[in-house]
C-alpha positions as CSV (number, residue, x, y, z in Angstrom):
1,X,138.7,162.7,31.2
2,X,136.0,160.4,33.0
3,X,135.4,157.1,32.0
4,X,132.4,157.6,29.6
5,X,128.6,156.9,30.2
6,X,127.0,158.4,27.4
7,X,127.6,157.5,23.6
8,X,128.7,160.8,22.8
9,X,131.2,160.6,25.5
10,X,132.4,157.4,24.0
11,X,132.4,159.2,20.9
12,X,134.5,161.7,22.2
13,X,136.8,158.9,23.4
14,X,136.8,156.9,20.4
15,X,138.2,160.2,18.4
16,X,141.3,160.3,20.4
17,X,144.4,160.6,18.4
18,X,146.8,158.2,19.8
19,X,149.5,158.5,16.5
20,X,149.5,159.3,12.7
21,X,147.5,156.2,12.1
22,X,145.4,154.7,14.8
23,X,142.5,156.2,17.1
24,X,141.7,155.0,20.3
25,X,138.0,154.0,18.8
26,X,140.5,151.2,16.7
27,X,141.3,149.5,20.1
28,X,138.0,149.4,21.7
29,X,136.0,146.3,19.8
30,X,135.7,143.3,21.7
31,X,134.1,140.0,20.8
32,X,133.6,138.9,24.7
33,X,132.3,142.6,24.8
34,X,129.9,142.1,22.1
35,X,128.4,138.6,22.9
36,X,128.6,138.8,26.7
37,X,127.3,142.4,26.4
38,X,129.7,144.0,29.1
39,X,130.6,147.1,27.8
40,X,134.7,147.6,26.9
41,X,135.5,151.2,28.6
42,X,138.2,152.1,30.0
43,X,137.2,153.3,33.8
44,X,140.6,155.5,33.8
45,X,140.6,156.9,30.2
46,X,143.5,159.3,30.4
47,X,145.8,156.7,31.8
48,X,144.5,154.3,28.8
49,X,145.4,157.3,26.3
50,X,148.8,157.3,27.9
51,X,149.7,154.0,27.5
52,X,148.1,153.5,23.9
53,X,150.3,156.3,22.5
54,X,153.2,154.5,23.9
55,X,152.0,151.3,21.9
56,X,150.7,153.2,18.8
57,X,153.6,155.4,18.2
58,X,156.8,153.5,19.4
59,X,155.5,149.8,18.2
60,X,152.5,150.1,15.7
61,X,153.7,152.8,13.7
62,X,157.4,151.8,12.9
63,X,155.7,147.7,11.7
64,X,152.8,149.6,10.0
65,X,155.6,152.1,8.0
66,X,157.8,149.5,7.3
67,X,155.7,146.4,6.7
68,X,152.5,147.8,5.9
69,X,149.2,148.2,6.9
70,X,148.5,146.0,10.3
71,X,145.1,144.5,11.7
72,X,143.7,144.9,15.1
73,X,142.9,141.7,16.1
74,X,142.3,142.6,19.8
75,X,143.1,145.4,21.8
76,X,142.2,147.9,25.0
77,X,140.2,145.2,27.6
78,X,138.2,146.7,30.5
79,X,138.5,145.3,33.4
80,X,134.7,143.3,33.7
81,X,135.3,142.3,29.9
82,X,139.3,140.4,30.9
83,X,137.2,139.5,34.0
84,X,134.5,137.5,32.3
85,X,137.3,136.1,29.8
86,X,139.2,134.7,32.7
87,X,136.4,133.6,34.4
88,X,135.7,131.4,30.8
89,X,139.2,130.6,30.5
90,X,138.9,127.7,28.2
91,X,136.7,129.6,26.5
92,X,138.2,133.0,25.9
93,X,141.9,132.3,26.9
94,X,142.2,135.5,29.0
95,X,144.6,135.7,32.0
96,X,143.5,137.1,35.2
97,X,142.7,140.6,35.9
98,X,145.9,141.1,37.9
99,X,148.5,139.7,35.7
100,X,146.9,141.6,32.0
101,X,147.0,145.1,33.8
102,X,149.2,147.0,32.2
103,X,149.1,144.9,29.3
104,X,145.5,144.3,27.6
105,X,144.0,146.7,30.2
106,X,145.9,149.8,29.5
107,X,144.1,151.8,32.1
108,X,145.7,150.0,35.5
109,X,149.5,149.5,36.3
110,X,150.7,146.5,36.6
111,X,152.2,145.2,39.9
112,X,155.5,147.3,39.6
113,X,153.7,150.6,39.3
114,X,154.5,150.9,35.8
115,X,151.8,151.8,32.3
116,X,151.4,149.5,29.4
117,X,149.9,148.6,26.9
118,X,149.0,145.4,24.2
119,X,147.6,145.0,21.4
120,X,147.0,141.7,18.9
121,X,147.7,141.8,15.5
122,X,148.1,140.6,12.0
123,X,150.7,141.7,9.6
124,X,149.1,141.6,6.6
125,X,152.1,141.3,3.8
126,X,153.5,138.5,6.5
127,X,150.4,136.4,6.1
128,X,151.0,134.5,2.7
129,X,154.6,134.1,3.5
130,X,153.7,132.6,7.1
131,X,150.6,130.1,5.3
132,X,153.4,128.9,2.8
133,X,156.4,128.4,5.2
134,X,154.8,128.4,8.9
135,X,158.2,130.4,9.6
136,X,156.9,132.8,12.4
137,X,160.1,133.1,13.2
138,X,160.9,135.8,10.5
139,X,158.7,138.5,12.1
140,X,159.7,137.6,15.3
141,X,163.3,138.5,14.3
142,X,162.5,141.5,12.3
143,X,160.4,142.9,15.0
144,X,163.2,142.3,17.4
145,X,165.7,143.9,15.0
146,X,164.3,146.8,14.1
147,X,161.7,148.0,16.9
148,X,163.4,148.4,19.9
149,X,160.8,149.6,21.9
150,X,158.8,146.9,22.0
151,X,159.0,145.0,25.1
152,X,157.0,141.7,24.9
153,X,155.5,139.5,21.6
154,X,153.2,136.4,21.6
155,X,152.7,134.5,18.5
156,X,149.5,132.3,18.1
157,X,148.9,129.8,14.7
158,X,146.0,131.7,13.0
159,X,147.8,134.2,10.5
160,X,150.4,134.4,13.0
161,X,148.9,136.9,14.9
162,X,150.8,138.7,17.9
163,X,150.4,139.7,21.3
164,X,152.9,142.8,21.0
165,X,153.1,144.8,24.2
166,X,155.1,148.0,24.9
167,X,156.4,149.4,28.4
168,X,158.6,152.4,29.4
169,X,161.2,149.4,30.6
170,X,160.8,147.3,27.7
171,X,161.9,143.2,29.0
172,X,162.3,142.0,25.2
173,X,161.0,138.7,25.0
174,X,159.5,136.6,22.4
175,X,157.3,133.1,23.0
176,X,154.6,131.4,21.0
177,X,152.1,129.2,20.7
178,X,153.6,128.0,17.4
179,X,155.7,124.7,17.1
180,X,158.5,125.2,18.3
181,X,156.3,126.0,21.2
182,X,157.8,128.4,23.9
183,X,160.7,131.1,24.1
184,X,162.3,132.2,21.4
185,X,164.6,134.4,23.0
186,X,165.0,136.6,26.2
187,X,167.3,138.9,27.9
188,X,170.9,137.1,28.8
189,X,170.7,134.7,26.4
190,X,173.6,134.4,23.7
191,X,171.4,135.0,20.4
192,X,169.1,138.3,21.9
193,X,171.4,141.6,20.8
194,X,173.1,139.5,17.3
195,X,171.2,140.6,14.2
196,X,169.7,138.5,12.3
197,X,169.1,139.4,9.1
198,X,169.4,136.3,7.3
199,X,166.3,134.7,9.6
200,X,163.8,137.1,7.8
201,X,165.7,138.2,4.7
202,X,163.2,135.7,2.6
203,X,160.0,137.2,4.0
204,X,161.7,141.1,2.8
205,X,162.0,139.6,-0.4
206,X,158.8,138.4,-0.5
207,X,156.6,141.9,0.2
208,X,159.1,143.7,-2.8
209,X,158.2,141.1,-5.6
């Protein structure tokens, strides 16, 4: 497929099927897009269908079954779009081009050679538990437990949205930008194959009552 340059080839785009529940048109809004009017298309679309699926149907789909419906916050990120966010920096908060491929811009590999894919969102039966306790903690945990191919998450303090990226070599680590600030876990260290159950056992209560 070529990268689009007519609206009903971006229609045609936007009705790719990446898994039961999502479409690649779900991926594709942008506020830098919108406001600095740079339009957010993927210039290798096949490759950016590729990696989606991987996201959509090993990541999205087992949260979204077992948690509920999830929110897009942010998703696919052309190239000149992540461009102009890192260029704005303080602005947008975007990394550079070269470190976000294969991560919000699904359509290059990243330095290894390798596909991937991120997407930011909101868990939206872990909202009102996260405003009343702040423990982001719990869907870190879950996540970790119970979605093994996921291969990266970010938490940030508004409704505890999070970066969560997927890879075919997944490197399983969790940071935030929520006190307490920094990694939560990685590969080696003791805590990262236990369960752990009992750190979001409240928050499973909470979505059943």
């Amino acid at each position: 497929m070529r990268s689009p340059q007519s609206v009903k080839a971006l229609e045609e785009l936007g009705r790719v099927r990446l898994s039961n529940s999502f479409f690649m048109r779900d991926f594709l809004y942008s506020e830098i897009s919108q406001i600095e009017r740079i339009p957010n298309i993927p210039e290798y679309p096949d490759r950016a269908i590729e990696a989606g699926r991987g996201l959509c149907r090993e990541v999205l789909e087992p949260i979204q079954r077992a948690l509920g419906r999830i929110s897009i916050r942010s998703g696919y990120r052309s190239p000149a779009v992540n461009g102009k966010g890192a260029e704005n920096k303080n602005q947008y908060n975007c990394s550079s081009n070269e470190s976000t491929y294969a991560n919000h811009i699904w359509d290059y590999r990243d330095k290894n050679g390798e596909i991937g894919a991120t997407a930011c969102i909101v868990v939206n039966s872990f909202v009102d538990y996260y405003e009343k306790t702040g423990n982001w903690q719990a869907l870190a945990w879950w996540i970790h437990d119970n979605v093994p191919a996921y291969s990266s998450l970010y938490f940030f303090p508004k409704l505890a949205a999070v970066n969560v990226s997927w890879s075919p070599t997944p490197k399983k680590w969790i940071k935030s930008y929520v006190p307490p600030k920094g990694t939560l876990t990685k590969p080696g260290e003791r805590t990262h194959n236990e369960g752990h159950e009992a750190l979001y056992i409240d928050f499973l209560h909470s979505i059943k009552t």
